[in-house]
C-alpha positions in Angstrom: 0.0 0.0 0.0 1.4 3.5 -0.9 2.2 5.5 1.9 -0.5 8.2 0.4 -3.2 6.0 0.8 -1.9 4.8 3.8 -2.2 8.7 5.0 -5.4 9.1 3.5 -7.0 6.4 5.8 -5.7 7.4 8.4 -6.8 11.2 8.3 -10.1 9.9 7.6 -10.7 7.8 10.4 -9.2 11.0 12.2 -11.6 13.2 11.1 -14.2 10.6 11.5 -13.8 10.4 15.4 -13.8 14.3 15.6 -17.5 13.9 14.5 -16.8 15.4 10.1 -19.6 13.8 8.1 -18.3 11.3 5.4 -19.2 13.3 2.7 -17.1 16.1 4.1 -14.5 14.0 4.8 -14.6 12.5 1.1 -14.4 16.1 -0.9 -11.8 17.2 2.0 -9.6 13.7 0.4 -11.0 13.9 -3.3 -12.1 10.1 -2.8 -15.8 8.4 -3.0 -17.7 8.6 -0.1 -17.9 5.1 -0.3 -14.9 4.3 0.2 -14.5 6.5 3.6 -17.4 4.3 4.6 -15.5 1.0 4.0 -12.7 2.3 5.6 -14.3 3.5 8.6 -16.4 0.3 8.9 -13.3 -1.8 8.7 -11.1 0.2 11.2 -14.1 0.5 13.4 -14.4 -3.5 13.1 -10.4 -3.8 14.0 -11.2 -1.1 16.9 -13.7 -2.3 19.0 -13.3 -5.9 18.2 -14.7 -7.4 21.4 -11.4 -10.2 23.3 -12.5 -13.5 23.4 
C-alpha cells in the first residue's frame, strides 16, 4: 500500500472520530464517499473488536 493512501485512511478515520460527516470528509480527500465508509467500517471493526 502507498504510503499516500496509507495517509489518507488514516486522516479519515481521524476526522471521522472528531465527528466530520463522510461526505465532508470524502471532498476534503477527493475520494468516493464510499470508500470513507469502508474504511471507517473496517477500522471501526479492528477497533472495538470485542477479546474473546
Amino acid at each position: 500500500m502507498e504510503v499516500i493512501q496509507t495517509t489518507k485512511i488514516i486522516l479519515a478515520w481521524e476526522l471521522f472520530e472528531q465527528g466530520l460527516p463522510k461526505t465532508h470528509i470524502a471532498e476534503r480527500l477527493r475520494i468516493n464517499r464510499d470508500t470513507v465508509r469502508l474504511w471507517v467500517q473496517a477500522i471501526a471493526a479492528m477497533v472495538f473488536k470485542p477479546k474473546v
